[in-house]
C-alpha positions in Angstrom: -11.4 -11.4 -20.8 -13.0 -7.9 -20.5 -10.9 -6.6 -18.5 -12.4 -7.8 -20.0 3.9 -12.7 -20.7 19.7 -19.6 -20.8 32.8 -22.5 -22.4 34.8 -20.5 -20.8 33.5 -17.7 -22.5 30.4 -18.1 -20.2 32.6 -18.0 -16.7 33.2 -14.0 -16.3 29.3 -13.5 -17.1 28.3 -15.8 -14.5 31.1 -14.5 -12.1 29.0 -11.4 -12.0 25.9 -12.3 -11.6 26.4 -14.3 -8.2 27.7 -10.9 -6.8 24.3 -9.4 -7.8 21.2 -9.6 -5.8 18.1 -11.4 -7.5 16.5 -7.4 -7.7 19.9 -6.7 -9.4 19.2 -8.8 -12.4 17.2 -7.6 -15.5 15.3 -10.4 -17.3 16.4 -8.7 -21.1 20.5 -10.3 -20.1 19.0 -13.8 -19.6 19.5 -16.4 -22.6 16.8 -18.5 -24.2 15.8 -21.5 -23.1 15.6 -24.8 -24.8 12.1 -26.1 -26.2 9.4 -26.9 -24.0 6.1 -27.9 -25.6 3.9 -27.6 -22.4 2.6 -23.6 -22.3 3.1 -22.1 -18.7 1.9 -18.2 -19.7 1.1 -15.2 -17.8 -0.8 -12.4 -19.1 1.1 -9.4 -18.5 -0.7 -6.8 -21.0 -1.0 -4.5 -17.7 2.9 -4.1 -16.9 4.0 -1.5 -18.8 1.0 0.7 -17.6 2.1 -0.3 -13.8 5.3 0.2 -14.3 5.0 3.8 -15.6 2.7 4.6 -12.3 5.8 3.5 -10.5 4.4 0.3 -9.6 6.9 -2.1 -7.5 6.8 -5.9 -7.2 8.8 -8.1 -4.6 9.3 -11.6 -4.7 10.5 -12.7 -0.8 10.2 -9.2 -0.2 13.2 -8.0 -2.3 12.3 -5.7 -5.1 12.2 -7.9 -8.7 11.9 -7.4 -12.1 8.4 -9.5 -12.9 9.8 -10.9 -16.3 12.7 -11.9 -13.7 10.4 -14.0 -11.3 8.4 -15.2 -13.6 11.4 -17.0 -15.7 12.8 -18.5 -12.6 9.8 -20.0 -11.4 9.0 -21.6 -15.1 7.2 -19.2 -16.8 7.9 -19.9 -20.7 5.2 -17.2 -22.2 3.8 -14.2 -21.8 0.3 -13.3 -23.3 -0.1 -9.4 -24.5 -3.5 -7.7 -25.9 -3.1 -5.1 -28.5 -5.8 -2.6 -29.3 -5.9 -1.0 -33.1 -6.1 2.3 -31.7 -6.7 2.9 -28.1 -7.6 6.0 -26.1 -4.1 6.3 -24.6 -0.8 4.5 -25.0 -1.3 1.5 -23.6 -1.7 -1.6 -25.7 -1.7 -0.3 -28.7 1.3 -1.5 -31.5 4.2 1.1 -29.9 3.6 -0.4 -26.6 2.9 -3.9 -27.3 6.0 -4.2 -29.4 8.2 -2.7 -27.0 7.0 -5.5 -24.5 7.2 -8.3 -26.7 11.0 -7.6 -27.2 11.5 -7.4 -23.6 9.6 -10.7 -23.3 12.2 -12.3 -26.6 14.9 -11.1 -24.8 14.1 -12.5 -21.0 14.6 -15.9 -24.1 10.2 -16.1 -23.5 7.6 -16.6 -26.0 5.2 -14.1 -27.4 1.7 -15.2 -27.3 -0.4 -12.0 -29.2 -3.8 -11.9 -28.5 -5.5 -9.3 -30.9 -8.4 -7.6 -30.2 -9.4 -6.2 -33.7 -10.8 -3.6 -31.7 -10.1 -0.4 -29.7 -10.7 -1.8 -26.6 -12.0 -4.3 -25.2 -13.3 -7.3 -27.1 -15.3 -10.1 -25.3 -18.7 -12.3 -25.9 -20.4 -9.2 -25.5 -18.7 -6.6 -27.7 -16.8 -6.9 -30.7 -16.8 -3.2 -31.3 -15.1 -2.3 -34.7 -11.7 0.1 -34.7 -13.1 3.7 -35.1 -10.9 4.0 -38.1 -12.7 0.8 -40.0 -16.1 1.7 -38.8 -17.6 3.1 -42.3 -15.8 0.4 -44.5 -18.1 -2.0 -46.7 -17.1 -5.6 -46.2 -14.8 -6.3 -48.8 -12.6 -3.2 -47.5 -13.0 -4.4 -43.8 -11.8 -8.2 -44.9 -8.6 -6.4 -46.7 -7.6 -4.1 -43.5 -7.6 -7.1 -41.3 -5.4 -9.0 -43.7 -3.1 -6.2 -43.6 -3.3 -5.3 -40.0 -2.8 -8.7 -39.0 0.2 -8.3 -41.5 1.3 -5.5 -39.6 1.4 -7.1 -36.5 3.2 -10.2 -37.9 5.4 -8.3 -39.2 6.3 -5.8 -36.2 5.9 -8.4 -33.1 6.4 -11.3 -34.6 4.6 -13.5 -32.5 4.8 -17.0 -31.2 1.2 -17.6 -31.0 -1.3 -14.8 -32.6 -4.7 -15.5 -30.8 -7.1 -13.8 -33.9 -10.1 -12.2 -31.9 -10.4 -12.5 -28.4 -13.2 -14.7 -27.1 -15.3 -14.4 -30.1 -17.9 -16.5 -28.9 -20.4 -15.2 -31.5 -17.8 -13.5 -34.0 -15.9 -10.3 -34.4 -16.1 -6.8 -35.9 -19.4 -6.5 -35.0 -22.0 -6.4 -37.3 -20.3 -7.4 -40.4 -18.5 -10.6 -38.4 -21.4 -11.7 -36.4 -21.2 -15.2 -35.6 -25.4 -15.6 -35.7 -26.2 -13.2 -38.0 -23.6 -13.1 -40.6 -22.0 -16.5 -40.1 -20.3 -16.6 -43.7 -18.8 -13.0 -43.3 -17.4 -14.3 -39.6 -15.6 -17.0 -41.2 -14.2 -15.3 -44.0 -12.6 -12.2 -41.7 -10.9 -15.1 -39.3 -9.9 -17.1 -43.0 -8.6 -13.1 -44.0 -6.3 -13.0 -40.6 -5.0 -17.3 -40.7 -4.0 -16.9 -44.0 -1.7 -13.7 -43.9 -0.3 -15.1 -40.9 1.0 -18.3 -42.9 2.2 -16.2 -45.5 4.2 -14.1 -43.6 5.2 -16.9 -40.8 4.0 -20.3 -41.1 5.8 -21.3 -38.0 3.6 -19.0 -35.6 0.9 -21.0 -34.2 -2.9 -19.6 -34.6 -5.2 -19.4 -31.6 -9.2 -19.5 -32.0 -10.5 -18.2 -28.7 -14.0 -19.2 -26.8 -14.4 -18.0 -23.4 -15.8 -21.0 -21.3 -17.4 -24.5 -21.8 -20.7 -24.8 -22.7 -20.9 -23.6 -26.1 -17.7 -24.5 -27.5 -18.3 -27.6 -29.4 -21.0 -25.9 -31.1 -18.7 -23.0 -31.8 -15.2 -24.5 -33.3 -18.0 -26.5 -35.4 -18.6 -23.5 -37.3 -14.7 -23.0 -37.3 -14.1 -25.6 -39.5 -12.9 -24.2 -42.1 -10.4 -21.8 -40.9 -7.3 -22.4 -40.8 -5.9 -22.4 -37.0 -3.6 -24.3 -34.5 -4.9 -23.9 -31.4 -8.0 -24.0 -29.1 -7.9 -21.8 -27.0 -10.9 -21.2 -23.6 -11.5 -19.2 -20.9 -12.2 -20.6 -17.7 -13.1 -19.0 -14.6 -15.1 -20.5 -11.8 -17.3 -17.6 -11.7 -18.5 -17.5 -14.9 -18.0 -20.9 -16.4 -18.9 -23.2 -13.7 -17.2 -24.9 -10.4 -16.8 -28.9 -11.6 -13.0 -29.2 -12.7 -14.5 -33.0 -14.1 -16.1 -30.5 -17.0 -13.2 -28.6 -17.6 -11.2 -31.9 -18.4 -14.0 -33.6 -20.4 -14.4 -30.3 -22.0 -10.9 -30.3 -23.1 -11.4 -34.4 -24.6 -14.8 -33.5 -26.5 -13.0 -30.8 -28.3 -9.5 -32.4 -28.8 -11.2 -35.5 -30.3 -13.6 -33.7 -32.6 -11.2 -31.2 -34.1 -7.8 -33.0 -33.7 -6.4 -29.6 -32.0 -4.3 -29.4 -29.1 -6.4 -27.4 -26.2 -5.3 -24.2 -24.0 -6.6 -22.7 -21.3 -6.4 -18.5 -22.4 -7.6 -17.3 -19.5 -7.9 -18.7 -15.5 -7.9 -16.5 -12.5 -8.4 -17.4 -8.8 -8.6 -15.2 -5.3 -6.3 -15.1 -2.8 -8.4 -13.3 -0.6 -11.9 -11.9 -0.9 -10.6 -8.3 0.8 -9.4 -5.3 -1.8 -6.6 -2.9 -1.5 -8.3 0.0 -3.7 -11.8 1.2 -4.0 -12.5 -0.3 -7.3 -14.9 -3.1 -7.1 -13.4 -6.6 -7.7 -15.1 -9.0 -9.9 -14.8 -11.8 -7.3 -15.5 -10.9 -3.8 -17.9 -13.3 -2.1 -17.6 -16.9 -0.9 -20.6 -18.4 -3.3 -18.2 -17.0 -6.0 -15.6 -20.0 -5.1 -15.3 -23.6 -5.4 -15.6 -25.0 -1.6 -12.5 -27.2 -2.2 -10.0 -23.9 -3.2 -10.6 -21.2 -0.3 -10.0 -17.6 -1.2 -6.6 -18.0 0.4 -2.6 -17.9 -0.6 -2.9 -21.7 -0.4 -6.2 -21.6 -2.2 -5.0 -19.9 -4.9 -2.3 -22.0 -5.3 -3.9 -25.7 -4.5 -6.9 -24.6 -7.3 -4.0 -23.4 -9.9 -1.8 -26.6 -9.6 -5.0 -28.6 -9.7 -6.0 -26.8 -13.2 -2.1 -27.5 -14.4 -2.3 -31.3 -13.3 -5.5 -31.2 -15.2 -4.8 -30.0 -18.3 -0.8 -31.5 -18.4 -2.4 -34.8 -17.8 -5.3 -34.7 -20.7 -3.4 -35.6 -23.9 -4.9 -32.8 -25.7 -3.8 -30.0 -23.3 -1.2 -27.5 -24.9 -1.0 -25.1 -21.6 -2.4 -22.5 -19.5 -2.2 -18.7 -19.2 -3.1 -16.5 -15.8 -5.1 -13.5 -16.6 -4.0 -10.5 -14.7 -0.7 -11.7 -13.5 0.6 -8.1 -12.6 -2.8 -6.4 -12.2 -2.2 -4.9 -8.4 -3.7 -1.6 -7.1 -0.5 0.2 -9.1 -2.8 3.3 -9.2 -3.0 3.6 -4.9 -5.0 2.2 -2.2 -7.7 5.1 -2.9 -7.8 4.7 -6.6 -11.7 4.5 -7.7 -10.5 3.8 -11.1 -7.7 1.1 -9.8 -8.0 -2.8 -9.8 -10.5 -5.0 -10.2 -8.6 -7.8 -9.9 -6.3 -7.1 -7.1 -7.1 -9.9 -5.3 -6.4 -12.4 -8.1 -3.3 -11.0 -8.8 0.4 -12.9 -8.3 1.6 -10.5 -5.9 -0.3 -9.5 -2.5 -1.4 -6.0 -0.9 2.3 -5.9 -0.2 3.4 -6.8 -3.6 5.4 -10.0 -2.8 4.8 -12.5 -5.2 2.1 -15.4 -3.6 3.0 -19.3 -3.4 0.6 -19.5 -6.2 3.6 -18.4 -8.5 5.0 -21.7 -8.3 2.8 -22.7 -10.7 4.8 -21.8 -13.7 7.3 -24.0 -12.7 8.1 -27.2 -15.0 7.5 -30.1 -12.4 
């Protein structure tokens, strides 16, 4: 998305935390949990850039850690971008690494999504890093073998997603899906096969964002060697008929014998704004008539989506995009929010009924 995440021993521990208030609790004491194969993730690439402007969320209007609320309502992954070399601090490796601990710690999974880029990478730019852009091919195939290395080695991810919706390739021109098909495939074989030599546990993402398309796409991804599909889906973009989104997830689990995610999902809980950044969904015809731009909306047309997908036999899980993504920069910010409105918390950051999708049940 352009944008465009647990013996007597035991006793005295636990003794203290019921004389501490939910707000009390930091997410980094809890303990791992056991195995659960079904993928309830939240995007949280944003936090540490809210956090640092001071940004507070609630959850029943106490003060919370988010890693805290999201772990007790179910959450069992969180999804981080990482940018090669961005314009600031945020998402690039020093960031990104210090959140992924955080996340192994709250006993969570780290799901990576790398752009190979940066900044944003999405169907419609797959901009190369600044520092790769005068490489010839061969030297661009070996720096994303030892990037990705990199990464595997410093983050140690769960799941690595390796591009972000690359809907017609990566690393633009060289990876071009259309135009340099061969090239495409042999970047994305470059990044699969340094994450099995490092790792072989990690699971490997491919990444389409929406429906149409995508049997046509992980066609051409045939010969890479991956885990996971991985889609976007939001109603704006990628159509209103939940039916496609579950016959979707069949045609591609029975043609490529992968288990099926859904990256990326968002929905409103209102079509009002609490900054003066424009937000990408604002208007009624943007919605599906069933799922009202509402708390309840939100949360009816997310538990739908989970039902959907848990009941498919080749759906893996889920991810929210922009979990966290409030107006953290102020209510007059012109450079704030977009998605304020689709966030997990409200305009008074307290965490919406929609959060209750994480949980297990």
């Amino acid at each position: 998305m352009k944008k465009i995440v647990f013996s007597l021993i035991l006793i005295p521990i636990l003794l203290i935390f019921t004389h501490c208030s939910d707000s009390e609790k930091s997410p980094e004491e809890e303990t791992p949990t056991a195995t659960d194969p079904f993928i309830r993730a939240a995007d949280l690439s944003f936090l540490p850039e809210a956090e640092s402007a001071g940004a507070l969320y609630k959850n029943n209007g106490q003060n919370e850690a988010v890693l805290t609320t999201l772990k007790n309502e179910g959450c069992n992954t969180v999804r981080l971008r990482i940018w090669k070399d961005p314009s600031s601090v945020h998402s690039g490796l020093n960031e990104v690494k210090a959140m992924a601990q955080r996340v192994k710690q709250a006993g969570l999974k780290v799901w990576l999504t790398v752009h190979y880029s940066d900044t944003w990478a999405d169907p419609g730019q797959q901009t190369k890093p600044a520092a790769w852009q005068s490489m010839n091919f061969t030297a661009l195939k070996a720096v994303v073998a030892s990037y990705t290395a990199t990464l595997m080695q410093e983050i140690q991810p769960d799941i690595i997603q390796i591009g972000n919706e690359i809907n017609v390739g990566l690393l633009f021109p060289e990876g071009h899906l259309i135009s340099n098909e061969a090239q495409c495939i042999e970047l994305l074989q470059a990044a699969s096969s340094t994450v099995r030599s490092i790792k072989p546990e990690t699971k490997i993402m491919i990444h389409y964002a929406g429906l149409n398309g995508s049997d046509w796409f992980f066609n051409k991804m045939t010969s890479v060697d991956y885990d996971y599909i991985g889609l976007s889906y939001y109603p704006i973009w990628h159509g209103k008929q939940l039916a496609t989104v579950n016959q979707t997830l069949t045609t591609l689990g029975n043609t490529f014998g992968k288990k099926v995610l859904i990256a990326e999902t968002a929905y409103p809980f209102t079509l009002s704004w609490n900054d003066w950044t424009n937000n990408i969904v604002g208007l009624e015809n943007q919605l599906i008539p069933a799922y009202p731009a509402t708390p309840e909306g939100q949360r009816n047309f997310l538990i739908t989506l989970k039902n959907l997908i848990q009941q498919n036999p080749h759906g893996l899980g889920f991810a929210y995009w922009g979990t966290e993504w409030t107006s953290f920069r102020g209510n007059q910010a012109t450079n704030g929010s977009s998605w304020e409105n689709q966030a997990l918390w409200d305009f008074d950051s307290n965490a919406l009924p929609a959060i209750k999708v994480f949980n297990k049940n």
